[in-house]
C-alpha positions in Angstrom: 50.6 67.0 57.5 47.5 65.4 59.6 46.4 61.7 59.2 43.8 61.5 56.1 41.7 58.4 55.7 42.4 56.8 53.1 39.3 56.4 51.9 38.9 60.3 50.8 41.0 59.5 48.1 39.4 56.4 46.6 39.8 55.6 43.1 36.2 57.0 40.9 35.4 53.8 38.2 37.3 55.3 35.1 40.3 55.4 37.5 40.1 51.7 38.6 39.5 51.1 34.6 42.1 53.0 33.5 45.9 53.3 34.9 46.8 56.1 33.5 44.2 58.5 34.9 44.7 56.9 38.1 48.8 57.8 37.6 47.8 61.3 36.7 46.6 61.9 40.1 48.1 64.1 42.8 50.5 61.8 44.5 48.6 61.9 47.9 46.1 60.6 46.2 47.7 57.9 43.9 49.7 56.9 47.4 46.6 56.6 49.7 44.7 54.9 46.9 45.6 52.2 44.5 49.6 52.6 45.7 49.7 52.4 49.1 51.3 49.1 49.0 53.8 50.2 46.9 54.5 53.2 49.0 54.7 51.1 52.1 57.3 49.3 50.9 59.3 51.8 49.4 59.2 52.9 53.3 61.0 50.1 54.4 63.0 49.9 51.9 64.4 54.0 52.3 65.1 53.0 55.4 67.5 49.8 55.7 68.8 50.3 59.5 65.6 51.0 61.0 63.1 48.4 62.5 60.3 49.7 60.0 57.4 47.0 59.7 54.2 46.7 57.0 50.9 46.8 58.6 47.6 46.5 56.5 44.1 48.3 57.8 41.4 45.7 58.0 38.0 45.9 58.2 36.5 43.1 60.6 35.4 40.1 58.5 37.3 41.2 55.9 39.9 38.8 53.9 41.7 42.0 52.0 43.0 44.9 53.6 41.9 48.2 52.6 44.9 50.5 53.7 48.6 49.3 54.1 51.3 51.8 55.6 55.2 50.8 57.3 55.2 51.4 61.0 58.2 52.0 63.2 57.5 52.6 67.0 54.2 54.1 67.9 54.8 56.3 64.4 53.2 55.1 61.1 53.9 56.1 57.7 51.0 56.7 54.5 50.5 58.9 52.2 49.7 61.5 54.9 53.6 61.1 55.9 54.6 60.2 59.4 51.4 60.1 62.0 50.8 58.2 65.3 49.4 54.7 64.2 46.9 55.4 66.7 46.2 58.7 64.8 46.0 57.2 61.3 43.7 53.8 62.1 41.4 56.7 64.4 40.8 58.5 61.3 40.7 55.7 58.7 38.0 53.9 61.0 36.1 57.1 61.5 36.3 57.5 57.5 34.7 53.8 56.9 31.8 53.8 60.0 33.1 51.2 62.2 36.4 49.2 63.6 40.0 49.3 61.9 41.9 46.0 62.7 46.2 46.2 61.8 47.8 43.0 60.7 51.0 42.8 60.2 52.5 41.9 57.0 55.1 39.4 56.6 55.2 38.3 53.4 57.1 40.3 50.2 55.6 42.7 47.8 54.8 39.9 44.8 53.2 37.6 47.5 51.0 40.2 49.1 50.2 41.3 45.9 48.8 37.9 44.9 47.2 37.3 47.9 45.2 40.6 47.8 44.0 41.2 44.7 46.4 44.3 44.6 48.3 45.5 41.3 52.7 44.3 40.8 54.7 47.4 40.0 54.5 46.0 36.2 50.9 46.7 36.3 50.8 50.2 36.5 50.7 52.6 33.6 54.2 53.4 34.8 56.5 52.2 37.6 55.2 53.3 40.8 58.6 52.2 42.6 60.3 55.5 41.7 57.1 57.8 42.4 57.2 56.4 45.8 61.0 56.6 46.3 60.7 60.3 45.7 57.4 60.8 47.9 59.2 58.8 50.9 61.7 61.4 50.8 59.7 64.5 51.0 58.9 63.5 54.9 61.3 64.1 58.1 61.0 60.9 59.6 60.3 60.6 63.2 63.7 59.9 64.2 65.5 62.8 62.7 63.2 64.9 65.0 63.7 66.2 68.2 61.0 63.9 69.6 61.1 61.5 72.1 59.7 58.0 70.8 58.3 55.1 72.7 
């Protein structure tokens, strides 16, 4: 499937108010908005032997990222599935009128969290950790492919 911003699928108020509606949504949705962390590192996780990174989508000037997503090689990983990074921050910054910065993340899932204003997995209406698990697998990974990455 083809990059989609991120941004298409942001949260309307009563799903920012309200965790379960925002859990009810289509998982693309739920993934690229309000989850994303949570995907991300499911990502990384899935996939112990590979060099799989956490990269979060900033806006310039901006303390808190909107977007993050695991990267490994030129190939980055959303709720899209598996893109060119170049392909997923082209579309992201064409969604939000203006520059995408990536910063890498090095911290773990609580401390980002914190940091960012973004919910634990004991925040949502249910625990996201097996949604993503599941949503992970439902994507070839570059890898498995018969494509040559740089």
């Amino acid at each position: 499937m083809p990059a989609i911003a991120a941004g298409t699928f942001r949260r309307t108020p009563i799903e920012r108010a309200d965790q379960r509606v925002s859990w009810e949504r289509s998982d693309q949705a739920f993934f690229s908005a309000g989850a994303c962390h949570i995907l991300a590192w499911a990502c990384r996780d899935a996939y112990p032997n590979r060099s799989i990174i956490l990269a979060a989508m900033v806006k310039p000037d901006e303390q808190h990222p909107l977007h993050v997503y695991a990267t490994w090689g030129r190939w980055a990983f959303d709720a899209s599935g598996w893109n060119s990074e170049e392909d997923l921050l082209a579309v992201n910054a064409e969604f939000e009128g203006g520059a995408i910065g990536r910063r890498t993340v090095t911290v773990g899932l609580e401390e980002f969290c914190t940091a960012h204003i973004h919910r634990r997995p004991e925040q949502f209406w249910r625990d996201p950790i097996p949604r993503a698990r599941d949503y992970v697998r439902r994507f070839e990974p570059p890898w498995s492919r018969s494509v040559r990455v740089s």
